[in-house]
C-alpha positions as CSV (number, residue, x, y, z in Angstrom):
1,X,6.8,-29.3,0.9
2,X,9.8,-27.0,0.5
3,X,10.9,-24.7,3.2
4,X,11.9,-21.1,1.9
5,X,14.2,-18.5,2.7
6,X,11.0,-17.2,4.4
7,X,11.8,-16.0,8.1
8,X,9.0,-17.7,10.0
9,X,11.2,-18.7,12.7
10,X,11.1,-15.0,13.9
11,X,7.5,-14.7,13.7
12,X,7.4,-18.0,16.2
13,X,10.3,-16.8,18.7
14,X,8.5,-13.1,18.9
15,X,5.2,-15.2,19.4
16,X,6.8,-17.3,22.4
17,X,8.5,-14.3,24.1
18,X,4.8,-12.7,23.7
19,X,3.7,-15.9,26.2
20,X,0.8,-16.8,23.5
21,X,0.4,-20.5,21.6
22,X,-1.0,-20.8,18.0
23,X,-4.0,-22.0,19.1
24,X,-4.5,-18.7,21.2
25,X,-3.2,-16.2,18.6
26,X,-5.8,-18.0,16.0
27,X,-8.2,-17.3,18.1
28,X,-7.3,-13.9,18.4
29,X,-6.7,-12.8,14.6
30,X,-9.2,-15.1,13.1
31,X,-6.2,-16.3,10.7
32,X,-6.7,-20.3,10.2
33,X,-4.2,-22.2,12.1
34,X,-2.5,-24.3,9.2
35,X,-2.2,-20.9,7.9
36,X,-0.2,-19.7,10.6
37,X,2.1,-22.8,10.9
38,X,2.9,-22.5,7.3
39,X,3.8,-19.1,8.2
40,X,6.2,-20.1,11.2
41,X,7.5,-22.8,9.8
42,X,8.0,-21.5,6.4
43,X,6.1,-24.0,4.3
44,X,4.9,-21.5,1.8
45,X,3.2,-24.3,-0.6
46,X,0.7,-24.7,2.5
47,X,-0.6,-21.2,1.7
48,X,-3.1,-19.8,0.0
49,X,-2.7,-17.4,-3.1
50,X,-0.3,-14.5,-2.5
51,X,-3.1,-11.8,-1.8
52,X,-4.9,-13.9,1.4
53,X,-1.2,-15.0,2.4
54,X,-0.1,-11.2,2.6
55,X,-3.5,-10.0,4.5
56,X,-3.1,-13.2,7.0
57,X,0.6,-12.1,7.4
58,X,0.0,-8.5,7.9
59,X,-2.6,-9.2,10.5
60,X,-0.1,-11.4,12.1
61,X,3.0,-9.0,12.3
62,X,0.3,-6.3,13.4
63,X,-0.3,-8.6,16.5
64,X,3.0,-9.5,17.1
65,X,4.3,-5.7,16.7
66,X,6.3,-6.3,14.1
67,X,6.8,-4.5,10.9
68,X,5.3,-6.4,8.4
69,X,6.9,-4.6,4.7
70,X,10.2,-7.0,5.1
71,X,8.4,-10.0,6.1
72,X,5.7,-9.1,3.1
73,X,8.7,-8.8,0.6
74,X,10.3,-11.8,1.9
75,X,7.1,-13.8,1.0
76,X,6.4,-12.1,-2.2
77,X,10.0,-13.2,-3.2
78,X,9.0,-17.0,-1.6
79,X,6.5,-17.2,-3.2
80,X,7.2,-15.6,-6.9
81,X,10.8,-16.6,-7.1
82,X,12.5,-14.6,-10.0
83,X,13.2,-15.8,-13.2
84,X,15.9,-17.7,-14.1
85,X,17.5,-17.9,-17.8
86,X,17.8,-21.3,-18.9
87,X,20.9,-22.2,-20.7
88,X,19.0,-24.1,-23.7
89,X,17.2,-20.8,-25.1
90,X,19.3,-18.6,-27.2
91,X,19.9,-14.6,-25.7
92,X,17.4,-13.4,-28.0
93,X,14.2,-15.4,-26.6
94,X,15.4,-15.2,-23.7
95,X,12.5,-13.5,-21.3
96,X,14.2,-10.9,-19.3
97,X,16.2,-9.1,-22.4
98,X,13.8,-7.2,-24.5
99,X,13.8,-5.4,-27.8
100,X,14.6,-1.9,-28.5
101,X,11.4,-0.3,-29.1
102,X,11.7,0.5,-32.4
103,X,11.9,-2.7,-33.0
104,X,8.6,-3.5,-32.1
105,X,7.6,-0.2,-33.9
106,X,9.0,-1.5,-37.1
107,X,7.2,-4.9,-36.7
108,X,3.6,-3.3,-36.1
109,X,4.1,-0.7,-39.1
110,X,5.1,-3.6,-41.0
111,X,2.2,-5.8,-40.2
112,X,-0.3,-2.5,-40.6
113,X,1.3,-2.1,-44.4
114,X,1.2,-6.0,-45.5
115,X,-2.7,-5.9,-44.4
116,X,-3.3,-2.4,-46.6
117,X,-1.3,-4.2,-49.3
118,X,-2.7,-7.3,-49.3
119,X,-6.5,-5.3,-49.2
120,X,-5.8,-3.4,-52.0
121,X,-4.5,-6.4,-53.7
122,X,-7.9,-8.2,-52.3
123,X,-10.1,-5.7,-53.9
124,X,-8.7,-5.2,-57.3
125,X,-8.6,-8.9,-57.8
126,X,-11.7,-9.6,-56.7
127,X,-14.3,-7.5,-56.1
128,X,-13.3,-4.3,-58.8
129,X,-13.9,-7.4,-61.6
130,X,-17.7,-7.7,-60.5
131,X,-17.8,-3.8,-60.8
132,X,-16.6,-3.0,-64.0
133,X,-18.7,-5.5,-65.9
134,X,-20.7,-3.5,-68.5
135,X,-23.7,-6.2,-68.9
136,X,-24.7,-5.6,-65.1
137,X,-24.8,-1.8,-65.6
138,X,-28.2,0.0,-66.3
139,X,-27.8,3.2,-68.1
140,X,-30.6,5.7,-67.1
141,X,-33.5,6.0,-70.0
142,X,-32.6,3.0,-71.5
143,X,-34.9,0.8,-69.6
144,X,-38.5,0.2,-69.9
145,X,-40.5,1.1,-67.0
146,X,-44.4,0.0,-66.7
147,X,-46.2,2.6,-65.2
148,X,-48.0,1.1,-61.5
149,X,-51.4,-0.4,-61.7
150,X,-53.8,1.5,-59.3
151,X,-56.6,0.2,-57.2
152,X,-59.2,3.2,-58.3
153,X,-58.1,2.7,-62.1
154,X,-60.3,-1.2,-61.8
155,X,-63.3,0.4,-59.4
156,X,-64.0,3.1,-62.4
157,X,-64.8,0.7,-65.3
């Protein structure tokens, strides 16, 4: 368990000067008690996923009157620490610097022209070949066509 810059200890000291014990303010807000210690005490790997941990720690500051936007960024920052560049990785992959955006222009133009190119390419290679073969083409008149058989034609004779 690792305690955070999270200040729980002013959650507790505003819940003591209220005269209330955890047990009673559970019972009150309906937020589970391990919740709530994790809250005082700042143990924020006791705590659910960040959405339920804001909504128990909203409903807590609402009960304690305090206002709950600090103590909702401080546990958003707990809990989702920033960042941090790691020496190993060069600048250029590192994750907070970014391209210009052309850059990233000029790589999906790039990539949209190679897979034209490489089409075009694909076709006249392959499939123009099977079309241009004279032997498979069927000139119109040239073919011998036996006229249908008809039912009535046999029930005449």
């Amino acid at each position: 368990m690792t305690v955070t810059s999270f200040p729980g200890e002013e959650l507790r000291v505003q819940r003591e000067s209220m005269g209330h014990s955890i047990t009673d303010v559970t019972h009150l807000i309906h937020v589970p008690l391990p919740h709530l210690i994790a809250l005082e005490s700042g143990h924020i790997d006791d705590l659910p996923e960040l959405t339920y941990s804001i909504g128990f720690l909203r409903t807590y500051c609402e009960f304690l009157g305090l206002p709950c936007a600090p103590y909702i960024a401080q546990l958003r920052l707990a809990m989702n620490p920033p960042q941090v560049r790691t020496r190993f990785l060069p600048k250029s992959l590192d994750v907070g610097e970014s391209q210009p955006a052309w850059v990233a222009d000029l790589i999906t133009w790039g990539t949209i022209t190679a897979m034209v190119v490489l089409g075009w390419i694909t076709f006249n290679t392959v499939v123009k070949p099977f079309a241009d073969r004279p032997d498979a083409r069927v000139e119109a008149g040239t073919s011998a066509i036996t006229p249908p058989v008809h039912f009535e034609d046999y029930t005449e004779r």
